[in-house]
PAKEMAR-56927 format. One record per atom (N, C-alpha, C): z, y, x. Coordinates in Angstrom, 3 decimals. Atoms other than C-alpha are relative to their C-alpha. Layout:
<nodes>
Z/Y/X
...
</nodes>
This chain:
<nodes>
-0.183/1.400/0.254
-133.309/119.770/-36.774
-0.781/-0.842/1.005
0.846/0.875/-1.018
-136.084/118.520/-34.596
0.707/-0.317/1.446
-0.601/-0.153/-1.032
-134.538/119.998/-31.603
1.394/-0.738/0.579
-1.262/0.265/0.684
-131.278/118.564/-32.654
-0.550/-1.934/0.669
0.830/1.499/-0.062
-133.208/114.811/-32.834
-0.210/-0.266/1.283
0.142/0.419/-1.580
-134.687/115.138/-29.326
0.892/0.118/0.601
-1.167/0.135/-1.197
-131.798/115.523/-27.266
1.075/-0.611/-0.411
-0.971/0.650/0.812
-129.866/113.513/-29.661
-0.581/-1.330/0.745
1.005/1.010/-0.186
-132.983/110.897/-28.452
0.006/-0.131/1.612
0.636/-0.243/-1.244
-133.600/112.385/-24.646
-1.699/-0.300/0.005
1.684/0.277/-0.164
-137.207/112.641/-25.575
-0.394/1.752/0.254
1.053/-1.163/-0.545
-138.916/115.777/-24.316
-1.177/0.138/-0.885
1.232/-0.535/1.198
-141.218/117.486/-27.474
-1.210/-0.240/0.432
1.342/0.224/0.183
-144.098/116.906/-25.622
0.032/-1.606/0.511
-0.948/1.323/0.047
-142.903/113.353/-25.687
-0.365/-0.677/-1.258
-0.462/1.092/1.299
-142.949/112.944/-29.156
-1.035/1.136/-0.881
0.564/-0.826/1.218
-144.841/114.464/-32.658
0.258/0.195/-1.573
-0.267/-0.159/0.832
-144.235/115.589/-35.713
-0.498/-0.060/-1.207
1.019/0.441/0.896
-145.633/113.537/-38.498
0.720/0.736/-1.307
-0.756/-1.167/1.544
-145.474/115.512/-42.206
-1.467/-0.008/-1.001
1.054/-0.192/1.154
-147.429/115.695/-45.386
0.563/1.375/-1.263
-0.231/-0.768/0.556
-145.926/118.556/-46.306
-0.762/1.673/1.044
0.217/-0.796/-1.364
-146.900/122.153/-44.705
1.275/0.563/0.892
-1.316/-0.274/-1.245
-143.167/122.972/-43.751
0.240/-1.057/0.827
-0.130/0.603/-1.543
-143.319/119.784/-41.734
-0.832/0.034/1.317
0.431/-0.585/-1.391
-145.640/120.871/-39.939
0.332/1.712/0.335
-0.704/-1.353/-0.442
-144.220/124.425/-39.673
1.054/0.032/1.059
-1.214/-0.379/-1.110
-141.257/123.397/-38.090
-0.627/-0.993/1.274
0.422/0.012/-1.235
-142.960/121.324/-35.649
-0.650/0.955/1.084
0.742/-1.267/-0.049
-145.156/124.187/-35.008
1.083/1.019/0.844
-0.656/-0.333/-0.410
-142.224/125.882/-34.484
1.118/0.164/1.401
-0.342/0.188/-0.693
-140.818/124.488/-31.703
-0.909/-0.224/1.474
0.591/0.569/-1.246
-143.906/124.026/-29.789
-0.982/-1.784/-0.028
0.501/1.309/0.066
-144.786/120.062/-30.801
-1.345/-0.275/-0.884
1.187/-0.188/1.254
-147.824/118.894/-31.843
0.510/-0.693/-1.470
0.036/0.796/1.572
-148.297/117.594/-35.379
-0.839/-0.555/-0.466
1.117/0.652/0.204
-149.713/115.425/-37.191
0.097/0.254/-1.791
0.004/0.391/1.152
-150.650/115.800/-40.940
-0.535/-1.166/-0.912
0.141/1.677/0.341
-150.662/112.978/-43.248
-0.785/0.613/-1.599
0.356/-0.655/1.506
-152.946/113.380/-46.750
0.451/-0.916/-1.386
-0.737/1.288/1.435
-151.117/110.547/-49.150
1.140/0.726/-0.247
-1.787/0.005/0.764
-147.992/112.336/-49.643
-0.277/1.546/-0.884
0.067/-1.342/0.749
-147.076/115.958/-51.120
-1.071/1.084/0.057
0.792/-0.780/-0.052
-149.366/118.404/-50.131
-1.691/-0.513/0.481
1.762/0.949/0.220
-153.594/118.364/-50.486
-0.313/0.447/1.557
0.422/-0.136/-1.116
-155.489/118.350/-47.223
-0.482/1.130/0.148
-0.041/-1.034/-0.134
-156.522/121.928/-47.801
1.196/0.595/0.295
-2.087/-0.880/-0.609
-152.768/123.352/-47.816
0.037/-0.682/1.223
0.076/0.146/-1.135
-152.509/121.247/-44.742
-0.021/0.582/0.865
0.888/-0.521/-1.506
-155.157/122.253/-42.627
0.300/1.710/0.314
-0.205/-1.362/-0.248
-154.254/125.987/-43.622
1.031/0.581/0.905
-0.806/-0.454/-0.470
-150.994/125.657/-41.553
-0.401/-0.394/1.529
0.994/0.281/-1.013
-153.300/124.318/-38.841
0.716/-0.709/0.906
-0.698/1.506/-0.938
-151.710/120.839/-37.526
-1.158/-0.224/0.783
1.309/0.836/-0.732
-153.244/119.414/-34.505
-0.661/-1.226/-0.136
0.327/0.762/0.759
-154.003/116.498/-36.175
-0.018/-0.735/-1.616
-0.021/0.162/1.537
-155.042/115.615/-39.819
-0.740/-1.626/-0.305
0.641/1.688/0.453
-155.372/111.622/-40.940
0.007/-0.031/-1.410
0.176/0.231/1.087
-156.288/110.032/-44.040
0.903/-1.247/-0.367
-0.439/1.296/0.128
-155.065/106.694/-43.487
1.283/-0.492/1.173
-0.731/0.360/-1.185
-151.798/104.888/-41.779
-0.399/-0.639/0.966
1.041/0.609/-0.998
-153.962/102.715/-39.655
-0.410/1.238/1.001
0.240/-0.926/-0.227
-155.041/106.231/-38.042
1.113/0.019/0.927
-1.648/-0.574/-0.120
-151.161/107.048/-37.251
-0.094/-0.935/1.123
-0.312/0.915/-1.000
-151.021/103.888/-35.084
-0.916/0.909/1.541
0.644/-0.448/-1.577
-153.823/105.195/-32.563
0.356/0.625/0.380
-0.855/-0.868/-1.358
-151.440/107.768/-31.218
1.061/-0.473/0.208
-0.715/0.808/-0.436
-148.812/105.284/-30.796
-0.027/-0.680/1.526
0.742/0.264/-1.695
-150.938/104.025/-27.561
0.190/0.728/0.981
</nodes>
């Protein structure tokens, strides 16, 4: 699906990241190579998270913006 998205987009994976508060969203980023970012407000706790080992883990959306830059 991701893969699907970027060239649907013309963005190049290391281009873009794969925000998720679940651990299969970061699995399938993972999967392809992209980093990720985990988010801790939604479905899964920041332990399950970190166990699928995203390259980035926020607390807050304010956070999310600074890799927008």
């Amino acid at each position: 699906m991701l893969l699907r998205t970027l060239k649907a987009l013309s963005v190049d994976k290391t281009h873009a990241v794969m925000v998720g508060d679940a651990t299969y969203d970061i699995e399938m980023g993972k999967a392809i190579g992209m980093d990720t970012i985990a988010v801790t407000w939604g479905s899964h706790s920041e332990e399950l998270l970190r166990s699928v080992k995203p390259t980035h883990v926020i607390h807050q959306f304010s956070e999310l913006l600074a890799f927008a830059e």
